[in-house]
C-alpha positions in Angstrom: 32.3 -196.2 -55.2 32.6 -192.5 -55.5 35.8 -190.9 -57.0 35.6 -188.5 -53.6 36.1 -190.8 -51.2 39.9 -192.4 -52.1 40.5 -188.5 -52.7 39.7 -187.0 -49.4 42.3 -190.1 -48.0 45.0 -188.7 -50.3 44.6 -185.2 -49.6 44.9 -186.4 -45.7 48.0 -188.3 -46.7 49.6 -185.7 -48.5 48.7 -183.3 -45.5 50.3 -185.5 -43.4 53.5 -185.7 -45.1 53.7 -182.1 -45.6 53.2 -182.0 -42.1 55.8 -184.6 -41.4 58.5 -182.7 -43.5 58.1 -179.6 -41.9 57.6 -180.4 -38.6 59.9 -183.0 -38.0 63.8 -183.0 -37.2 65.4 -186.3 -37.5 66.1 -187.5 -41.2 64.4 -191.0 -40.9 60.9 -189.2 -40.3 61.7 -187.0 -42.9 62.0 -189.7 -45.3 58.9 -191.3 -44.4 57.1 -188.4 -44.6 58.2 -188.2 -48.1 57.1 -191.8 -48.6 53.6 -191.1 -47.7 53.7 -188.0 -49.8 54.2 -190.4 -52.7 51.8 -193.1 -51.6 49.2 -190.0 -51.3 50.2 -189.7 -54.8 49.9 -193.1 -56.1 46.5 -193.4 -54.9 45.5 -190.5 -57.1 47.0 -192.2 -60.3 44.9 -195.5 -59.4 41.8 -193.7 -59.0 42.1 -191.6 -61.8 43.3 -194.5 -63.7 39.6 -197.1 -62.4 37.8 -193.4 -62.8 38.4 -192.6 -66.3 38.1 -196.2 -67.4 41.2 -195.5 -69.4 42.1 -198.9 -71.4 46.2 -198.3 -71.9 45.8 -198.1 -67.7 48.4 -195.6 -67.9 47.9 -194.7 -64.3 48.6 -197.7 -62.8 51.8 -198.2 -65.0 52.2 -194.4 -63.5 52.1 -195.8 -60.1 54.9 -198.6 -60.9 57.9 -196.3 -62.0 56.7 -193.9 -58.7 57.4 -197.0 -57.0 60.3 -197.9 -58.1 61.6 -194.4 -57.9 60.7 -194.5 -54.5 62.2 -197.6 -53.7 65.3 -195.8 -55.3 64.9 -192.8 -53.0 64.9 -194.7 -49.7 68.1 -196.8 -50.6 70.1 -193.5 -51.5 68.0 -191.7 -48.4 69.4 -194.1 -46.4 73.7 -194.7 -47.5 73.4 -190.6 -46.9 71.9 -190.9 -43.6 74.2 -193.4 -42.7 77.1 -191.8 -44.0 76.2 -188.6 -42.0 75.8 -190.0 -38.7 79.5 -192.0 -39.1 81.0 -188.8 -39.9 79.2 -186.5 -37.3 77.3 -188.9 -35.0 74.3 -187.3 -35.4 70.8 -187.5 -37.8 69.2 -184.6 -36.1 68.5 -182.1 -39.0 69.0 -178.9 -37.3 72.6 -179.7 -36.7 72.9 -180.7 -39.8 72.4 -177.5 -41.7 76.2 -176.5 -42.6 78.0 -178.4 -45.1 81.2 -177.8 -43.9 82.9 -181.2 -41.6 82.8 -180.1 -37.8 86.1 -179.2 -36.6 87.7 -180.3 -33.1 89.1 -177.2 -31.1 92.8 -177.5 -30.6 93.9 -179.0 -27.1 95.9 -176.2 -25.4 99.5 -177.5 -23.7 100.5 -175.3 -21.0 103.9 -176.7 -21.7 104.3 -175.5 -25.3 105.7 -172.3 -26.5 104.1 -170.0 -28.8 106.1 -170.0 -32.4 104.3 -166.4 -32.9 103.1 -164.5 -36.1 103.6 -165.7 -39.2 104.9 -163.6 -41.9 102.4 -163.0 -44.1 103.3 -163.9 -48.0 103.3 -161.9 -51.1 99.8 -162.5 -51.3 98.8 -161.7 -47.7 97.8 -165.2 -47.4 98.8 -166.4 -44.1 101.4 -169.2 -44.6 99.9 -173.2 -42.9 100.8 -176.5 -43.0 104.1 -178.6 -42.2 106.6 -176.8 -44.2 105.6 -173.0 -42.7 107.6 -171.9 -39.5 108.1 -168.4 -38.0 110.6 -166.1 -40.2 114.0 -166.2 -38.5 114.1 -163.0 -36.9 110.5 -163.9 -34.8 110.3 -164.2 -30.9 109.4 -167.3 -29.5 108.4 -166.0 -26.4 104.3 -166.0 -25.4 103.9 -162.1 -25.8 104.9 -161.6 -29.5 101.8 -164.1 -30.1 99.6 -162.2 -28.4 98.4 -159.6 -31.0 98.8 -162.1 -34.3 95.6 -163.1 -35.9 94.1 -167.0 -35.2 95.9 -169.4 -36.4 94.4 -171.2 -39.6 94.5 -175.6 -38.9 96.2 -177.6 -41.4 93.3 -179.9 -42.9 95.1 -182.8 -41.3 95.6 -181.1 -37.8 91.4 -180.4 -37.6 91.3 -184.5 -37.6 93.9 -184.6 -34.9 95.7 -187.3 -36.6 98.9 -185.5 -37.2 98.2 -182.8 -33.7 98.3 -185.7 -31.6 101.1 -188.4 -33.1 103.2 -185.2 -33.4 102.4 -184.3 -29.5 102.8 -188.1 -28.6 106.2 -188.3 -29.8 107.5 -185.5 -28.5 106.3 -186.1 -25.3 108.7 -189.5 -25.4 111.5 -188.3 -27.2 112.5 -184.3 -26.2 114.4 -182.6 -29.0 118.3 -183.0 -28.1 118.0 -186.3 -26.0 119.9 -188.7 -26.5 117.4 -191.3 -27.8 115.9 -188.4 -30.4 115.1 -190.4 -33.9 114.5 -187.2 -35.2 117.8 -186.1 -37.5 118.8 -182.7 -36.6 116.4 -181.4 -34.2 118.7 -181.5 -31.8 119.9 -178.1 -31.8 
């Protein structure tokens, strides 16, 4: 058999992974495409390997560790795909390309009063989290927020864990009733 023929199949297998990586948008394509890039690849060492006649067959012990790295690819290809679409519910790569974690807009409570701008500190960093309120002398009235800069979300608010159990228990126990468990709230 002539050396051209497994060669032209390889080059057509590379093509098409190339293709495949470029072209396509969901991950688990990708990652086949990036198989058949390395089977393209293999290919090349075995024919070398039976072309050359080499005795050591150094291309076909080539070929093993390529397929045992690729083995190693797909298992670490694939805990990353699945840990990406648990945490965004999604393997489509083009809304995949930030790195930061997709944040949840704040639900808006008609009912709730604005605690207006923050003091800024020493720094100009604006103040966030749990232990930051407004300075004593700010209006709690919806018109004094109306010029202060977005508010910045508290890591843990972004998740709505601590947004909505905070909401939840308000909603059942109103600051200065009777049954508040909340110890000196009630003013």
């Amino acid at each position: 058999m002539h050396v051209v023929y497994p060669l032209v199949v390889s080059a057509l297998l590379f093509s098409i992974g190339v293709y495949g990586v470029l072209a396509r948008r969901n991950t688990i394509l990708v990652l086949m495409s990036v198989e058949i890039m390395l089977n393209a690849v293999n290919l090349n060492l075995v024919v070398f390997d039976v072309w050359l006649r080499d005795r050591l067959h150094s291309g076909q012990v080539l070929t093993l560790f390529v397929i045992v790295i690729a083995a190693a690819e797909v298992g670490l290809g694939l805990a990353i795909v699945l840990a990406l679409y648990r945490n965004r519910q999604t393997i489509d790569l083009d809304r995949l390309r930030s790195l930061s974690e997709p944040t949840e807009p704040e639900p808006t409570d008609p009912g709730a009063t604005n605690p207006g701008p923050v003091d800024p500190g020493p720094d100009g960093i604006q103040p966030t989290g749990p232990g930051s309120a407004a300075p004593a002398g700010a209006a709690l009235s919806g018109e004094a927020g109306a010029h202060s800069p977005p508010r910045t979300q508290n890591p843990a608010e972004t998740r709505g864990h601590t947004l909505a159990a905070t909401r939840t228990r308000q909603s059942r126990f109103p600051a200065g009733s009777e049954t508040d468990p909340r110890p000196g709230d009630a003013s």
